[in-house]
Biotite code that builds the C-alpha atoms (Angstrom):
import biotite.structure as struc

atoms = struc.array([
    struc.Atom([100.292, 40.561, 136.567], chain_id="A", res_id=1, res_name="UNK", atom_name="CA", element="C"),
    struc.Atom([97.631, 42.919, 136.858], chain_id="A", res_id=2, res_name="UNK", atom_name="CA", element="C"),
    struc.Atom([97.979, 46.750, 135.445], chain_id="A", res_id=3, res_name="UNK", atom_name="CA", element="C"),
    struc.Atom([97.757, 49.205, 138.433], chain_id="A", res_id=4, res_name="UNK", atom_name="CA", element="C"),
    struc.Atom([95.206, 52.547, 137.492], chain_id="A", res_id=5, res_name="UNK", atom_name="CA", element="C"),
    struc.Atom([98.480, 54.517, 137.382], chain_id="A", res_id=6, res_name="UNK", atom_name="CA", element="C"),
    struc.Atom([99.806, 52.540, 134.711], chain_id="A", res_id=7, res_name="UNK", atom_name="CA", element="C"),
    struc.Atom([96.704, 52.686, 132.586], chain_id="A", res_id=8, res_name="UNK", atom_name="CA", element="C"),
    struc.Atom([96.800, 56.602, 133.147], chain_id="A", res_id=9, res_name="UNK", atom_name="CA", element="C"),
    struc.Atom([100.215, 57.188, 131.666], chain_id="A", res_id=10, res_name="UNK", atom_name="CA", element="C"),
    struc.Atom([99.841, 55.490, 128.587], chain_id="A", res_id=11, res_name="UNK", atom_name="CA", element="C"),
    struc.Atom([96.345, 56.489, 128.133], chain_id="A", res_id=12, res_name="UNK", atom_name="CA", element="C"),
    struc.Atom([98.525, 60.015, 128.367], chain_id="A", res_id=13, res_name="UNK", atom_name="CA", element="C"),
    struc.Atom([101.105, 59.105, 126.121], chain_id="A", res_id=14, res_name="UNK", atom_name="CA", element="C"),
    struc.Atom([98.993, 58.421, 123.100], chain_id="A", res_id=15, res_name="UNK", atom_name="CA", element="C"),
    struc.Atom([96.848, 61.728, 123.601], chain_id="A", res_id=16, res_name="UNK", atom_name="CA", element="C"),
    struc.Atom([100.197, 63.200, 123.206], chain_id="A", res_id=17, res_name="UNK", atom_name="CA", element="C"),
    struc.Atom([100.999, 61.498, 120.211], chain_id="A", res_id=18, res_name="UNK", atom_name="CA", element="C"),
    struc.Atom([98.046, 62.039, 118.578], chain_id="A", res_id=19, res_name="UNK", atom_name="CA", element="C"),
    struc.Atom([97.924, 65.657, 119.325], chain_id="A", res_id=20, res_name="UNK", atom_name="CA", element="C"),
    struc.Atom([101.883, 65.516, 118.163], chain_id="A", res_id=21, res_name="UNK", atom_name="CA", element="C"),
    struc.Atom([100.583, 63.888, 114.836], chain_id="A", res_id=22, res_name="UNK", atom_name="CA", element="C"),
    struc.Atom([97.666, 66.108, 113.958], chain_id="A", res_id=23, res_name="UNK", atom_name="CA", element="C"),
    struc.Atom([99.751, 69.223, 114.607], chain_id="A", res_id=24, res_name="UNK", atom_name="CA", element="C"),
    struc.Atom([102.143, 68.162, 111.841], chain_id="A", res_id=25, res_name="UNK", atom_name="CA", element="C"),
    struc.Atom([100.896, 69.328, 108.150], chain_id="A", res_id=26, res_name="UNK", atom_name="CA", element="C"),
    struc.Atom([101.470, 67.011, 105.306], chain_id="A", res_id=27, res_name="UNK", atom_name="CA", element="C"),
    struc.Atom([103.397, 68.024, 102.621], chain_id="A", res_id=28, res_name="UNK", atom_name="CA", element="C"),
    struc.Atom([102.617, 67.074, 99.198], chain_id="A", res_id=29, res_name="UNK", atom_name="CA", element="C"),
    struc.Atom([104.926, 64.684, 97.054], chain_id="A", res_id=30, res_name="UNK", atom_name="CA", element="C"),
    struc.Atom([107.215, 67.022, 94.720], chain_id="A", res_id=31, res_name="UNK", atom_name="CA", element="C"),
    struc.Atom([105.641, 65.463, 91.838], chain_id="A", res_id=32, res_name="UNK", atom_name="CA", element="C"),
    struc.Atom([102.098, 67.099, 93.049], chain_id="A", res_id=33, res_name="UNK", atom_name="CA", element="C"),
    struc.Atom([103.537, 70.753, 92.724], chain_id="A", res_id=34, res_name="UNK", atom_name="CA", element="C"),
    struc.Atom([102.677, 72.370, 89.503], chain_id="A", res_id=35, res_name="UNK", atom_name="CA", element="C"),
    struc.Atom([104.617, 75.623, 88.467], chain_id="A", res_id=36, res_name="UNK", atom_name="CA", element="C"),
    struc.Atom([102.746, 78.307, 86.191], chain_id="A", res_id=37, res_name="UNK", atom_name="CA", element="C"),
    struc.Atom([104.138, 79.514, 83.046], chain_id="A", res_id=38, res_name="UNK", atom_name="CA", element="C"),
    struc.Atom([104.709, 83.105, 82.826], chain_id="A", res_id=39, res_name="UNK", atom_name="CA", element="C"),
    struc.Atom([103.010, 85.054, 79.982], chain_id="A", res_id=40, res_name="UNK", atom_name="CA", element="C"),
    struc.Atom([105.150, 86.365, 77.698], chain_id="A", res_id=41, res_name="UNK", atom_name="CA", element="C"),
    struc.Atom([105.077, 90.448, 76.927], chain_id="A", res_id=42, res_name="UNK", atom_name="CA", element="C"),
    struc.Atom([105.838, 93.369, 77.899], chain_id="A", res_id=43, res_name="UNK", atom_name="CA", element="C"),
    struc.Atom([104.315, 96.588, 78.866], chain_id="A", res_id=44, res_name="UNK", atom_name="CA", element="C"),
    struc.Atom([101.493, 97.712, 77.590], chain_id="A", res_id=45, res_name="UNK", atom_name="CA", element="C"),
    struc.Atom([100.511, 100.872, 76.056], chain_id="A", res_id=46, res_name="UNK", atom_name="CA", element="C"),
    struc.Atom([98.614, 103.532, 78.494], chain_id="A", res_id=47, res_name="UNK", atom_name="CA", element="C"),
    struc.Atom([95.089, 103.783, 77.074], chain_id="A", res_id=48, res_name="UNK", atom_name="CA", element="C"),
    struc.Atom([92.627, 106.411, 78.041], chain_id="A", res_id=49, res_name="UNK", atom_name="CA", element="C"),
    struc.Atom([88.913, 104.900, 78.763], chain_id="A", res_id=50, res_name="UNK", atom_name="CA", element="C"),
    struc.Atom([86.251, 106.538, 77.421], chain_id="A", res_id=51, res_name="UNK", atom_name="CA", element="C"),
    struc.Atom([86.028, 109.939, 77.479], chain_id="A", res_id=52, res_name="UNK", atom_name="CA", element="C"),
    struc.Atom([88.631, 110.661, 79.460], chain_id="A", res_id=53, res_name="UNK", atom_name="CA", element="C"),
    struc.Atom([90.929, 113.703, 78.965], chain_id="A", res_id=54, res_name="UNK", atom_name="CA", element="C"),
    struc.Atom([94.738, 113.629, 79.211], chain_id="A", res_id=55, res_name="UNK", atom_name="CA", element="C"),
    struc.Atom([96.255, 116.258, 81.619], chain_id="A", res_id=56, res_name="UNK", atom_name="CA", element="C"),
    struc.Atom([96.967, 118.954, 78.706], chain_id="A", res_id=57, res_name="UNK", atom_name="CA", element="C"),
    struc.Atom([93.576, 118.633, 77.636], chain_id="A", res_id=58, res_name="UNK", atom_name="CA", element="C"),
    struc.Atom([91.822, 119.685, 80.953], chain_id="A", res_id=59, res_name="UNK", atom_name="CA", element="C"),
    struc.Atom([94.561, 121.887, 81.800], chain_id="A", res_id=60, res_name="UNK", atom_name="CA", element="C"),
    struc.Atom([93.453, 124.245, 78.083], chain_id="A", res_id=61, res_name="UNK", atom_name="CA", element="C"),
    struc.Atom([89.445, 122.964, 78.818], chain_id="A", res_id=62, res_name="UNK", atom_name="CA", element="C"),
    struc.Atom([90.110, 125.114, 82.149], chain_id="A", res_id=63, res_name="UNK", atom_name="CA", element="C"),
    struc.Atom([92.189, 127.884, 81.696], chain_id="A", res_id=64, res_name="UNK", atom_name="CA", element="C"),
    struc.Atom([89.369, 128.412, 78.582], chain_id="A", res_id=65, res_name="UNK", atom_name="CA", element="C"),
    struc.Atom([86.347, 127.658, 80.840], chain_id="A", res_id=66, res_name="UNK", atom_name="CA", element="C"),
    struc.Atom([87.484, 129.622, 83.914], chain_id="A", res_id=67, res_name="UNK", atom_name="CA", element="C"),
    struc.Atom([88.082, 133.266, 82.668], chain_id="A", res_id=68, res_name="UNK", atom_name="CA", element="C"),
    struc.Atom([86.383, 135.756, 84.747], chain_id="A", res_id=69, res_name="UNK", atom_name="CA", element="C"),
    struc.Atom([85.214, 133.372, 86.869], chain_id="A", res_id=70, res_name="UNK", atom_name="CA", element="C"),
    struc.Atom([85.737, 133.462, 90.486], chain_id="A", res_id=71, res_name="UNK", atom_name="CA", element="C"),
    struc.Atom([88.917, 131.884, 91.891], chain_id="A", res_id=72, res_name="UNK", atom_name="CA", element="C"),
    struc.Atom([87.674, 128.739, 93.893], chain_id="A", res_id=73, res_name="UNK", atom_name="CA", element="C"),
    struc.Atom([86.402, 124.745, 93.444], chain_id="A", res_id=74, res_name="UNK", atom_name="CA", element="C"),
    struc.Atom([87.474, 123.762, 89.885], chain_id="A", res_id=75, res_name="UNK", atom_name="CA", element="C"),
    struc.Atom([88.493, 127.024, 88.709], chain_id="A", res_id=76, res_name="UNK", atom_name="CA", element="C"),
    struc.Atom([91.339, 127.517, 91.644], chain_id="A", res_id=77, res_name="UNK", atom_name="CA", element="C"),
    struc.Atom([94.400, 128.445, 89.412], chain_id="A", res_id=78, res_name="UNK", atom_name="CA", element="C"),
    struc.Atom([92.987, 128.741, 86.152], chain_id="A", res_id=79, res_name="UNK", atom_name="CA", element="C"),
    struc.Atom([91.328, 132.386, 86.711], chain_id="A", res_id=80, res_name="UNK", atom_name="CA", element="C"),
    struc.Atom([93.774, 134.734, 84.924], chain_id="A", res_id=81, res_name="UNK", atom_name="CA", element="C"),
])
């Protein structure tokens, strides 16, 4: 018995639709392949200032000293008095 065109067609069909079916599917990896990462013990650490950096009360004295008399605008804005 010979195979008619039509009959070649469909299950030339049916396995692109398979194989598009199969390469659409991810893998998953065995459960033995998973690694878990330990978590570093501590807690929270201290604030430290960088370099030269002042803390809030620090520039808040630096300006009210550095702005006297000065006119009320850019850095100065609040600290003329």
């Amino acid at each position: 018995m010979r195979p008619t065109l039509a009959a070649l067609m469909v299950c030339a069909l049916l396995a692109n639709a398979a194989n598009a079916a199969d390469a659409g599917v991810k893998k998953e990896k065995p459960a033995a392949a998973k690694t878990v990462k330990a978590k570093k013990p501590g807690g929270k650490a201290p604030k430290f200032i960088k370099g030269g950096e002042e803390s809030t009360a620090e520039r808040d004295r630096r300006l009210l000293r550095e702005c006297k008399g000065r006119a009320n605008a850019g850095a100065c804005l609040g600290y003329t008095g």
